[in-house]
Residue, then its C-alpha position, 0 to 999 in steps of 0.5 A: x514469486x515461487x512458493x513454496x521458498x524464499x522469494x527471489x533477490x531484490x530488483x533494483x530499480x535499474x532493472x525495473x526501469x530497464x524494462x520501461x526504456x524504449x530504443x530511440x529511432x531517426x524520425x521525420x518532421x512528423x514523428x518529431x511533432x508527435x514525440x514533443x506530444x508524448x510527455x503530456x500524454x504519457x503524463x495525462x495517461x498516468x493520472x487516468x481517465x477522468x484526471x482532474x487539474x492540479x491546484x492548490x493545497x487548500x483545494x486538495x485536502x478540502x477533496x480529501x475531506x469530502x472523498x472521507x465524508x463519502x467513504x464513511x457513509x459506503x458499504x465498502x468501508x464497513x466491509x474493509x474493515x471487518x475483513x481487515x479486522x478478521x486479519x488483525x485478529x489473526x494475527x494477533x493470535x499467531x504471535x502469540x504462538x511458539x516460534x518454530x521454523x519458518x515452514x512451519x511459521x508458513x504452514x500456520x499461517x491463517x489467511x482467511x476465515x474458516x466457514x461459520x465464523x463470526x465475522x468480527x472480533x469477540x467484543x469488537x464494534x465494527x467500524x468503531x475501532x480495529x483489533x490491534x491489541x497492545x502492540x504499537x504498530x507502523x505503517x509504510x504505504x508504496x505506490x498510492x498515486x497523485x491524489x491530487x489529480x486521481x479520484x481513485x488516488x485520493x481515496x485510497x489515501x483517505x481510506x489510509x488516514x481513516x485506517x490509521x485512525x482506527x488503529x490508533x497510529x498515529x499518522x507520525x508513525x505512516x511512511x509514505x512514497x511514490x516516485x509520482x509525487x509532486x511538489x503540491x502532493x508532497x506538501x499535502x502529505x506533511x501537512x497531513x502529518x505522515x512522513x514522506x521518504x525522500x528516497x525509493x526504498x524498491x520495497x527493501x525495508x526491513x521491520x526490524x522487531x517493529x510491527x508493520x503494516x504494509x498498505x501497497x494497494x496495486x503495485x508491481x509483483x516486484x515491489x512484493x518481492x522485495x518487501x518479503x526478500x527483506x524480511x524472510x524470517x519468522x521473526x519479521x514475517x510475524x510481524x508483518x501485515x500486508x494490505x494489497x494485492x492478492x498472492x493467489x492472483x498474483x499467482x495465478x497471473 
């Protein structure tokens, strides 16, 4: 992404996939052994070091409670949500803003705290409760992973759930996808109560007048792209949150 301008237009998932193909070549009896190794690699690999087996859906939501009742107790969580709220609280003042052209829109933007601010909200209590005012909010999560195999997954999915219940969303009101998800992974979800999309939206879902939080934590600099080509106007970028990356280092790489 270039900066400053509007980002470029969407990629679509045939030329995000384009560059995952591998050309096929004439292999010996050995290189046909390995290749039928290949997908339980590539599969054990994606789940990452210290992958767990897969099992049922009881056992699955009993680790995420348990991944909660550790995250609650961290220094990181105290620590996430007074940065998430400093975010809110910001933002919340810019919609009360005049609306003017988008540069200017962009010129405003607060990402960050300037130095001696109080780190919370005037009258806000960390960790009781996060600075969403009256607005009424949705939240879309891309690329959480398998949780049901992935420790790292499945906390960043309680992290989720917990940030929903701070903010008062409803979890009806949280879209999830991944196109890793399996058949266990997707029934946990709805048991849990979010919606889980049926098709890859690659990012391109506009707000449209509705507050959003965007919770994309590790995806690719094209998912970002496309999210902000679908919403390139002051309109829906002022009701826009994003939880993920950072852009300066997506910059910077």
């Amino acid at each position: 992404m270039t900066y400053p301008g509007a980002p470029r237009a969407p990629l679509t998932s045939e030329v995000m996939a384009a560059a995952a193909l591998e050309p096929w070549r004439a292999a010996g009896p050995r290189s046909r052994r390995s290749a039928a190794r290949r997908p339980r690699r590539r599969e054990a690999a994606a789940r990452g070091p210290g992958a767990e087996p897969e099992a049922n859906e009881i056992v699955v939501l009993r680790r995420i409670r348990e991944a909660g009742e550790d995250l609650l107790i961290s220094d990181f969580w105290s620590s996430a949500l007074d940065t998430i709220n400093r975010c809110l609280t910001k933002h919340l003042e810019q919609l009360k803003a005049p609306v003017g052209s988008l540069s200017e829109a962009l010129g405003n933007l607060h990402l960050g705290s300037s130095p001696g601010e109080s780190a919370v909200a005037t009258g806000s209590i960390p960790g009781d409760t996060l600075a969403t005012g009256s607005c009424h909010w949705k939240c879309v999560c891309y690329g959480i992973g398998n949780f049901a195999t992935c420790i790292i997954a499945r906390i960043q999915l309680t992290f989720l759930l917990l940030f929903l219940e701070k903010c008062h969303i409803p979890r009806s009101h949280c879209r999830v996808y991944d196109p890793l998800f399996s058949p266990l992974e997707t029934a946990v979800l709805q048991s849990l109560g979010v919606t889980v999309l049926s098709e890859n939206e690659e990012g391109k879902r506009n707000v449209g007048g509705e507050p959003t939080i965007f919770y994309m934590l590790h995806c690719g600099t094209a998912l970002y792209n496309n999210l902000l080509w679908s919403n390139w106007s002051v309109e829906a970028l002022s009701r826009l949150v994003i939880i993920g990356n950072s852009f300066r280092g997506l910059e910077e790489r």
